[in-house]
NULUMTI-499845 format. One line per field, with one value per atom (N, C-alpha, C): residue number from 1; residue in three letters; x, y, z; atom name. Coordinates in steps of 0.1 Angstrom, whole numbers. Last residue first. Example, Ala and Ser with C-alpha at 12.3 -4.5 7.8 and 13.67 -1.06 7.14 Angstrom:
BEGIN
n = (2|2|2|1|1|1)
res = (SER|SER|SER|ALA|ALA|ALA)
xx = (128|137|129|132|123|132)
yy = (-22|-11|0|-57|-45|-33)
zz = (71|71|79|78|78|78)
atom = (N|CA|C|N|CA|C)
//
This chain:
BEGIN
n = (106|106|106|105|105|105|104|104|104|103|103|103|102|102|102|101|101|101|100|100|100|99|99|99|98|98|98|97|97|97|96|96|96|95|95|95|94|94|94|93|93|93|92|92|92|91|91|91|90|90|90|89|89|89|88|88|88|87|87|87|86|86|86|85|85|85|84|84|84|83|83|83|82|82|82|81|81|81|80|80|80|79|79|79|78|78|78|77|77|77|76|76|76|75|75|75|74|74|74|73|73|73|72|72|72|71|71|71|70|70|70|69|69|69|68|68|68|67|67|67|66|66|66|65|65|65|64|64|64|63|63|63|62|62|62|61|61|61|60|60|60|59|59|59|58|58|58|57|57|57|56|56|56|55|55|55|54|54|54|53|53|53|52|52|52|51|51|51|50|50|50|49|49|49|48|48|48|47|47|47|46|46|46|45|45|45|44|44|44|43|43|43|42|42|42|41|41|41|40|40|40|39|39|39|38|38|38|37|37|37|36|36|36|35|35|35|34|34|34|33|33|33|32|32|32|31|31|31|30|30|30|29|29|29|28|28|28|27|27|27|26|26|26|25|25|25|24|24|24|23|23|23|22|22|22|21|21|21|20|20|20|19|19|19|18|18|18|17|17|17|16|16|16|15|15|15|14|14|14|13|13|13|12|12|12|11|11|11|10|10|10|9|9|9|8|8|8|7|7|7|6|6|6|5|5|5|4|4|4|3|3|3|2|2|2|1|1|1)
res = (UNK|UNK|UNK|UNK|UNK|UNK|UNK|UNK|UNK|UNK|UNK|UNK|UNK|UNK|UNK|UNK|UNK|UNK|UNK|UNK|UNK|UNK|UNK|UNK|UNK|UNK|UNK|UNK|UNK|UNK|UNK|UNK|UNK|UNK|UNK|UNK|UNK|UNK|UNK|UNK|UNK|UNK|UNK|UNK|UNK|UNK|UNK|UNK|UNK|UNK|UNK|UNK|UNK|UNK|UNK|UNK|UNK|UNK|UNK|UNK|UNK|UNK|UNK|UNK|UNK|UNK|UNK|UNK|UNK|UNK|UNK|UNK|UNK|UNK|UNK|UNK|UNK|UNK|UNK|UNK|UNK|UNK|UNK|UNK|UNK|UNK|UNK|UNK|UNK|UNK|UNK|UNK|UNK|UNK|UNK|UNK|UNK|UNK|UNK|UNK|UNK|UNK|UNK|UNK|UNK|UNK|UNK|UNK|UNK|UNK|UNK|UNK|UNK|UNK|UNK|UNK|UNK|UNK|UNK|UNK|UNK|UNK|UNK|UNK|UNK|UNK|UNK|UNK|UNK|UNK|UNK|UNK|UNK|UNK|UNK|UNK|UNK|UNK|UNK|UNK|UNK|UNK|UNK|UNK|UNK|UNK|UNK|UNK|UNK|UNK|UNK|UNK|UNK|UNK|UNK|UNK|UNK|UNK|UNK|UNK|UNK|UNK|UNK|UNK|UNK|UNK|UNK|UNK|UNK|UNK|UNK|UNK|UNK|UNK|UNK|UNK|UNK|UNK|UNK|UNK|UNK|UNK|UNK|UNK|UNK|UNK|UNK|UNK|UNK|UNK|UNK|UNK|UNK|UNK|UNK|UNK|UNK|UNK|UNK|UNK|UNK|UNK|UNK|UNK|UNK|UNK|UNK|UNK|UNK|UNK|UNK|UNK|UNK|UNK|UNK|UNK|UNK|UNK|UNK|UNK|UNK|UNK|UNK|UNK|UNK|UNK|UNK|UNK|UNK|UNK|UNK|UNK|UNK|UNK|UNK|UNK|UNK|UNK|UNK|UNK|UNK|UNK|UNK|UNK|UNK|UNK|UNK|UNK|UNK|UNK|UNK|UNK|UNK|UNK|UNK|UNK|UNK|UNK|UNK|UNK|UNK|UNK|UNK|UNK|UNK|UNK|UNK|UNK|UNK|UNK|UNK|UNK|UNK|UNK|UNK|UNK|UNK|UNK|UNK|UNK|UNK|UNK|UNK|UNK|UNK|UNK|UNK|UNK|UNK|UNK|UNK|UNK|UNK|UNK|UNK|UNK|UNK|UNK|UNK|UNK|UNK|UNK|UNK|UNK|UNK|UNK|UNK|UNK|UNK|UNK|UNK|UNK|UNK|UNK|UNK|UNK|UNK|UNK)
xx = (-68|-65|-77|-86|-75|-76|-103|-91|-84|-115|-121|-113|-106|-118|-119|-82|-80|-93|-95|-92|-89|-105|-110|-110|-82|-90|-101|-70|-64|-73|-86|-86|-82|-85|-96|-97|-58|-60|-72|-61|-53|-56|-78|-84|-77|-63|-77|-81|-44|-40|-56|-62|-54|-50|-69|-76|-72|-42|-50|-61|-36|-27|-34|-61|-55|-46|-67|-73|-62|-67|-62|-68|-87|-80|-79|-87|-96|-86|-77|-71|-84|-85|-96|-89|-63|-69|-73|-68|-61|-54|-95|-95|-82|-85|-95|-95|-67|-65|-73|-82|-71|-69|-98|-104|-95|-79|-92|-96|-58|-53|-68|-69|-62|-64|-88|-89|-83|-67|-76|-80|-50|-45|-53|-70|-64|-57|-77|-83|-77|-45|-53|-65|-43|-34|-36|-66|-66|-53|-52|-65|-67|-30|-30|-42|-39|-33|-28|-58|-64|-55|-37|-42|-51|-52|-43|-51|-71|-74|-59|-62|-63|-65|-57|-66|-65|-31|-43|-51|-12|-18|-27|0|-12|-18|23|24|10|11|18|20|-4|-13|-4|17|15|1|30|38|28|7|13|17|11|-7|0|37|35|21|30|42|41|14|6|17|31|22|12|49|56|41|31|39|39|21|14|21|45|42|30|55|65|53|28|36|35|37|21|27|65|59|44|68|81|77|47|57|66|29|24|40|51|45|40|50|66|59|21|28|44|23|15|20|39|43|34|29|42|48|11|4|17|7|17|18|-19|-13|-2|-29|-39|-27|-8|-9|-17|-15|-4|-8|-28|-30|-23|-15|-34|-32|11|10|-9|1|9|8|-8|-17|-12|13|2|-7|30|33|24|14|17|25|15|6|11|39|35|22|48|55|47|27|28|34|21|30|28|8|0|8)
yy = (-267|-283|-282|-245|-251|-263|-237|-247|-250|-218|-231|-235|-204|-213|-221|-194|-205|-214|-175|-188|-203|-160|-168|-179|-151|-156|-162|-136|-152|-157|-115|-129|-134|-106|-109|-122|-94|-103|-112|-75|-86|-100|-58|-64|-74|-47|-57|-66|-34|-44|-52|-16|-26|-39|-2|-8|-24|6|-3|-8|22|9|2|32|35|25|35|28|31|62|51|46|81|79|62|71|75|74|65|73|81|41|53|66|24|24|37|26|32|29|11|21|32|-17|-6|7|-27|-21|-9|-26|-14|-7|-46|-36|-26|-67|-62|-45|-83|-72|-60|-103|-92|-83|-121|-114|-102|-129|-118|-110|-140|-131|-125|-158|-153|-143|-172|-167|-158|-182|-167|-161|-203|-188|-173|-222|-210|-199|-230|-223|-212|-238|-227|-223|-259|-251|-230|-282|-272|-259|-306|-300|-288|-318|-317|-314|-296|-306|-304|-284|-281|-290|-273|-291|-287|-269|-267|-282|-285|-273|-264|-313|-309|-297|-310|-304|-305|-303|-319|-319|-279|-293|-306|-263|-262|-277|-270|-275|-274|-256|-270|-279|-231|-240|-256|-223|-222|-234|-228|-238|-241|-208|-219|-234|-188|-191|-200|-189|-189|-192|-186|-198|-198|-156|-167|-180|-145|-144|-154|-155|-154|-152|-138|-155|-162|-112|-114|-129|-106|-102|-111|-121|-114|-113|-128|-140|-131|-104|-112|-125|-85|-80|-94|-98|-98|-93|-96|-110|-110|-66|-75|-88|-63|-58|-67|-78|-83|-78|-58|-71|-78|-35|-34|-47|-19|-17|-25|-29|-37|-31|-19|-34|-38|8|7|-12|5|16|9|-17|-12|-8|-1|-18|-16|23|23|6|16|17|18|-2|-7|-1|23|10|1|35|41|29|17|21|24|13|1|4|45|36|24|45|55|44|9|22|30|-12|0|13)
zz = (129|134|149|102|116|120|82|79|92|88|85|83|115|114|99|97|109|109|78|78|84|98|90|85|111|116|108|91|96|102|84|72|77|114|105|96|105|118|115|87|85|95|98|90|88|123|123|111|106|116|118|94|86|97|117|112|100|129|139|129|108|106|116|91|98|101|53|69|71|36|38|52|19|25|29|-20|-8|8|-42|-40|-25|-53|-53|-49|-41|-57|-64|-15|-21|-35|-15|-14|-15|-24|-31|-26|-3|-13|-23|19|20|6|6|10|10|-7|-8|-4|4|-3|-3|20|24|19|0|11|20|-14|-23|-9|-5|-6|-8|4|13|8|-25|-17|-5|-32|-39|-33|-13|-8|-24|-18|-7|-9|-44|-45|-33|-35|-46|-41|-17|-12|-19|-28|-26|-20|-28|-38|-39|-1|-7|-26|19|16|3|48|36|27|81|68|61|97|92|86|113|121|114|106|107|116|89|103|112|66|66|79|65|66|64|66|80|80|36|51|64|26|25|35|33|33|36|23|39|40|-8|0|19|-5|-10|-3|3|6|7|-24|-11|0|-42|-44|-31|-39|-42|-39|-43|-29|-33|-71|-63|-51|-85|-88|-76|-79|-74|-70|-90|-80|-72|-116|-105|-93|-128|-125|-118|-126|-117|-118|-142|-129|-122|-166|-160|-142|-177|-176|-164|-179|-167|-163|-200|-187|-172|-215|-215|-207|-229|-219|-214|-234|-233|-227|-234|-245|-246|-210|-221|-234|-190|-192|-212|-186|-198|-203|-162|-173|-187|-143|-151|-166|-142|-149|-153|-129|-144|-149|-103|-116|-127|-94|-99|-108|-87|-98|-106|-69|-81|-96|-50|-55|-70|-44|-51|-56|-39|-48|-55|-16|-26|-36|2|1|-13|0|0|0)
atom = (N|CA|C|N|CA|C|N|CA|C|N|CA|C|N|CA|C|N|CA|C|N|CA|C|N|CA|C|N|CA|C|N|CA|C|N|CA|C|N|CA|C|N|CA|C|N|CA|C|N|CA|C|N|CA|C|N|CA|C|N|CA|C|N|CA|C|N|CA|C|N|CA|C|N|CA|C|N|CA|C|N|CA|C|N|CA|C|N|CA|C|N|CA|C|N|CA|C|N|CA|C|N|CA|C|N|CA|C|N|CA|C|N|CA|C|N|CA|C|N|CA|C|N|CA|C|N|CA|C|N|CA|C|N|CA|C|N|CA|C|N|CA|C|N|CA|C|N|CA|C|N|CA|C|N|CA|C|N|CA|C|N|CA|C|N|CA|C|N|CA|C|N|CA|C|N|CA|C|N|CA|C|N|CA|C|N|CA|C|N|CA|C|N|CA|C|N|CA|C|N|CA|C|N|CA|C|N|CA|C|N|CA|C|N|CA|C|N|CA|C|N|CA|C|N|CA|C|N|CA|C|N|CA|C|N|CA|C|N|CA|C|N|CA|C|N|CA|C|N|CA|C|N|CA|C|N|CA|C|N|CA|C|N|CA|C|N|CA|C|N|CA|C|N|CA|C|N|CA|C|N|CA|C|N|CA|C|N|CA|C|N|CA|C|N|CA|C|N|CA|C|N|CA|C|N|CA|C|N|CA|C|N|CA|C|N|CA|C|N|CA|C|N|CA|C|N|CA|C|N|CA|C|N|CA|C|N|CA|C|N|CA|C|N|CA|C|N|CA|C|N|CA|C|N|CA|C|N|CA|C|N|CA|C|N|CA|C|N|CA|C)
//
């Protein structure tokens, strides 16, 4: 949500439909990459059994869960609306774990 990754995102938006080889390099460098790493964490914590994830469902949840984070903060500093407060961001993050915990925890 910092200025910078804002402002990066909307140039990749804007430009992406003229320039689609910028998007492609944006999600395998960046989005890919913390997807993977997350889906790897799903994994290990349901061989550890400290979730359930049903196998082969680990991609699927760590796009859900990211979607869920990124969501709201993000839209609104999309909109260029003010920003949640970091106690609020802090809740909301707190929130999707707890979500998820409930349905996936041991």
């Amino acid at each position: 949500l910092s200025e910078d990754a804002m402002n990066m995102h909307r140039l990749i938006m804007a430009e992406g439909s003229r320039a689609p080889r910028i998007s492609e390099l944006f999600m395998e460098a960046a989005v890919d990459r913390i997807h993977d790493q997350l889906a790897s964490f799903f994994r290990a914590e349901s061989a550890s059994r400290r979730l359930h994830v049903p196998a082969g469902e680990e991609g699927w949840l760590a796009w859900r869960f990211l979607g869920a984070v990124k969501g709201h903060p993000h839209m609104r500093a999309m909109m260029n609306l003010p920003p949640l407060t970091e106690g609020e961001r802090l809740r909301h993050v707190r929130g999707c774990a707890q979500d998820l915990v409930r349905a996936y925890g041991a």
